[in-house]
N, C-alpha and C positions, 0 to 999 in steps of 0.2 A: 590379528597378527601383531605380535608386540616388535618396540621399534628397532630393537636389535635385530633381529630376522630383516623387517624392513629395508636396516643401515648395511647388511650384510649384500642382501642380492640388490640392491642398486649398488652395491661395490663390483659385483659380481657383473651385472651389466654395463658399469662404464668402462670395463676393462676391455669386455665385447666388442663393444662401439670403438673403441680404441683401435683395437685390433682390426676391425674391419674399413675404416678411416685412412689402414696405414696404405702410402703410394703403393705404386706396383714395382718400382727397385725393391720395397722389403719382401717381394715375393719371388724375386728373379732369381732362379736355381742357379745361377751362375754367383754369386755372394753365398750359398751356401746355407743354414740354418740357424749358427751359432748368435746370428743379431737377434734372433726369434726368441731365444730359451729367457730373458725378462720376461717376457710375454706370458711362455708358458708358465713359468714359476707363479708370476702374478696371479693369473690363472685355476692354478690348484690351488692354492693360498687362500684365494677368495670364495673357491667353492669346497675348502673344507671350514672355514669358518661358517659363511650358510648351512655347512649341515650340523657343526656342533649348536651352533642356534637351537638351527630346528630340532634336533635329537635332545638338547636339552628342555626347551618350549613343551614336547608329545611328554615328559617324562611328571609335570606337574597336574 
């Protein structure tokens, strides 16, 4: 696995760990979602750059 892939999905897991690390007010329905949507952006971000990686990596 070359080390772009690599540097991608450990982006892609520390975001996880992030996310799962966070207290239990970020999860409290009463605050609503809009603190979350960083998160998610980060998220998609991170696991679409792992897959341009990887989509580029299969293609040589």
């Amino acid at each position: 696995m070359n080390q772009q892939i690599k540097n991608s999905i450990e982006r892609l897991k520390q975001t996880i760990s992030e996310i799962e690390r966070l207290d239990r007010s970020y999860w409290n329905i009463s605050l609503g979602t809009s603190h979350l949507s960083a998160y998610a952006e980060q998220l998609v971000n991170d696991a679409k750059t792992a897959a341009a990686h990887l989509k580029t990596y299969g293609k040589k």
